[in-house]
C-alpha positions in Angstrom: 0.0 0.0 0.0 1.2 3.6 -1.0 1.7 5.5 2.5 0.8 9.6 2.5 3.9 11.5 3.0 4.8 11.9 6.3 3.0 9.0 7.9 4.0 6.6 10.4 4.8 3.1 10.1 2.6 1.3 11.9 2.8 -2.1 13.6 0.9 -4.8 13.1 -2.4 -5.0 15.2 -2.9 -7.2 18.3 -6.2 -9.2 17.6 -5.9 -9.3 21.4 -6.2 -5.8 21.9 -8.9 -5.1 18.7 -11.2 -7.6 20.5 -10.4 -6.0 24.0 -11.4 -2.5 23.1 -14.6 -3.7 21.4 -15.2 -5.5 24.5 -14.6 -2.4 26.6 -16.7 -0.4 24.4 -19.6 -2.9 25.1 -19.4 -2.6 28.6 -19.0 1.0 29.0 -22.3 1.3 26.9 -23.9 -1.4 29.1 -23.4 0.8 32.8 -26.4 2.5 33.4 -25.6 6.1 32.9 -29.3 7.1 32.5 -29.1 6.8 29.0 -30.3 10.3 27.8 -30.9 11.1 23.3 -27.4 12.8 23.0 -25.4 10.4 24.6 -22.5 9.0 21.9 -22.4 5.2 21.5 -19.3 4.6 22.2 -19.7 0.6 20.3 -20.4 2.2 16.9 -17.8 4.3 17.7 -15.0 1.4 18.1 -16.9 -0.4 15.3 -15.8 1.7 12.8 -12.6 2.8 13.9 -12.0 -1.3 13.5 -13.5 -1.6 10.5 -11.4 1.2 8.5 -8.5 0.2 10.0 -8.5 -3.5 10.0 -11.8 -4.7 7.7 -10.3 -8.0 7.7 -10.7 -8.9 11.2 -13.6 -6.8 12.1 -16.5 -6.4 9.6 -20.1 -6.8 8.8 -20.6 -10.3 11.0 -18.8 -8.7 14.0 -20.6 -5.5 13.8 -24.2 -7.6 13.5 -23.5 -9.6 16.7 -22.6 -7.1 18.9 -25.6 -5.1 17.8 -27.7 -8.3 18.8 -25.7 -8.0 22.3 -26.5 -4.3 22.9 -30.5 -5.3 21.7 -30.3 -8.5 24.1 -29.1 -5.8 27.0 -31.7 -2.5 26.3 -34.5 -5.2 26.0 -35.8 -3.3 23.0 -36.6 -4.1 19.7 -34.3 -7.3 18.5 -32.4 -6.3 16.2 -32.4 -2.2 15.9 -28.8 -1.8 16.9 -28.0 -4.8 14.6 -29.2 -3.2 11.9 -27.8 -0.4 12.5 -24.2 -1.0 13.1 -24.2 -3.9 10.2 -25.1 -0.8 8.4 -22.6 1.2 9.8 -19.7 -1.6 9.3 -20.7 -2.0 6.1 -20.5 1.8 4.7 -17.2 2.2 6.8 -15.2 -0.7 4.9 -16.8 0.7 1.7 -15.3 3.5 2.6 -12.2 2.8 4.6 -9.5 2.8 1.8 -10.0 6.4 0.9 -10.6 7.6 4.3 -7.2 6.8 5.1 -5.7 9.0 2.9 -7.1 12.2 5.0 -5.5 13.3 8.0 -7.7 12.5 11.4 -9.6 15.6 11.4 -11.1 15.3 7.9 -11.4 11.9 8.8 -14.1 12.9 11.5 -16.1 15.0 9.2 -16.5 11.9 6.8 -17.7 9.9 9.0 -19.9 12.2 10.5 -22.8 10.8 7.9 -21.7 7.2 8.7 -22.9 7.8 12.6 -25.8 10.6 11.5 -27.2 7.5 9.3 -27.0 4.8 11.9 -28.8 7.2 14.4 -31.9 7.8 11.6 -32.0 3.4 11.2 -32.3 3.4 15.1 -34.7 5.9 15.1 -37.0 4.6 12.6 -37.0 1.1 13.7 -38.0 2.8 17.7 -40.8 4.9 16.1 -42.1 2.1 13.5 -42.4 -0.3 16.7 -44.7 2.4 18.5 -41.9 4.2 20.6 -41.6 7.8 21.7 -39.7 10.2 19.6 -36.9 11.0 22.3 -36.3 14.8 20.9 -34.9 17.2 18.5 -31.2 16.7 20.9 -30.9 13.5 19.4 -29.1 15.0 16.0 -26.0 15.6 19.0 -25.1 12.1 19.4 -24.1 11.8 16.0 -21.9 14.8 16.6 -20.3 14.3 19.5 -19.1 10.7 18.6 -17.7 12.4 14.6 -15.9 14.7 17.6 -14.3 11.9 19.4 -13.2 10.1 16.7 -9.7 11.9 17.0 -9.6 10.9 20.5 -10.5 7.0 19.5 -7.6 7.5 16.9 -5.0 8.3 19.3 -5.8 5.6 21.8 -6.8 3.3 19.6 -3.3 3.4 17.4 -1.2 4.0 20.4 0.0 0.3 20.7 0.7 0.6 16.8 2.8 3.2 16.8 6.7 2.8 16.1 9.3 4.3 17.5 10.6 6.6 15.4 14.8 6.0 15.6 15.8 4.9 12.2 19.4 4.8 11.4 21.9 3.3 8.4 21.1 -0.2 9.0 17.6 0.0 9.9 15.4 2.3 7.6 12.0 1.9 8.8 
């Protein structure tokens, strides 16, 4: 693959620590925070930070059953988050090639649909099953988690990083 100028070499990924994170990120959105409309899913969030950056390992399938886990958990409607981070997944490895190519900030306007469309699938399945339309601060989630994506970036690529010490013998 053709690196950007002035990118870092990155190690190889840890499957240990890709399946930890999402595992993390399924727990913190499991505490009972008194889940309010704007509150970020932190999942989808991880979700598609894996699946740019590693659509290999993490993808569609992944994606579908932890959206079964958080539906299992809310006791909602079985299969709204499924849908809507299979979704999600999906449009981020369609994507995920040329979204690397921007720097991080760019990067979390792009996605910025990606979550904004996975919020509206959520929405319509709650209000075709009868639910309550939980209000206009809703359209904030979407935000705020496009917002923490350079946050996620960092943390998330932290173990990747390499030093950077090259000398005669060892270029990279």
């Amino acid at each position: 693959m053709i690196m950007r100028p002035g990118q870092q070499l990155l190690l190889p990924a840890n499957p240990l620590f890709i399946w930890s994170s999402l595992l993390v990120a399924l727990l913190v959105n499991m505490l009972p925070l008194g889940r309010v409309a704007w509150m970020p899913d932190l999942l989808a969030l991880v979700l598609v930070f894996w699946s740019v950056h590693q659509p290999l390992r993490v993808g569609i399938v992944t994606a579908f059953v932890f959206g079964l886990a958080m539906d299992v958990h809310q006791a909602g409607l079985l299969g709204q988050h499924a849908l809507a981070y299979t979704t999600l997944s999906y449009f981020a490895i369609t994507i995920h090639r040329r979204l690397l190519w921007f720097s991080v900030p760019s990067q979390a306007v792009q996605v910025l649909p990606l979550f904004a469309a996975a919020h509206a699938i959520e929405l319509a399945l709650r209000l075709l099953a009868g639910g309550i339309f939980p209000g206009p601060e809703i359209a904030l989630a979407p935000v705020i988690e496009s917002l923490l994506w350079p946050v996620v970036s960092v943390l998330l690529l932290a173990p990747q990083r390499r030093a950077p010490d090259p000398d005669e013998n060892r270029p990279l």
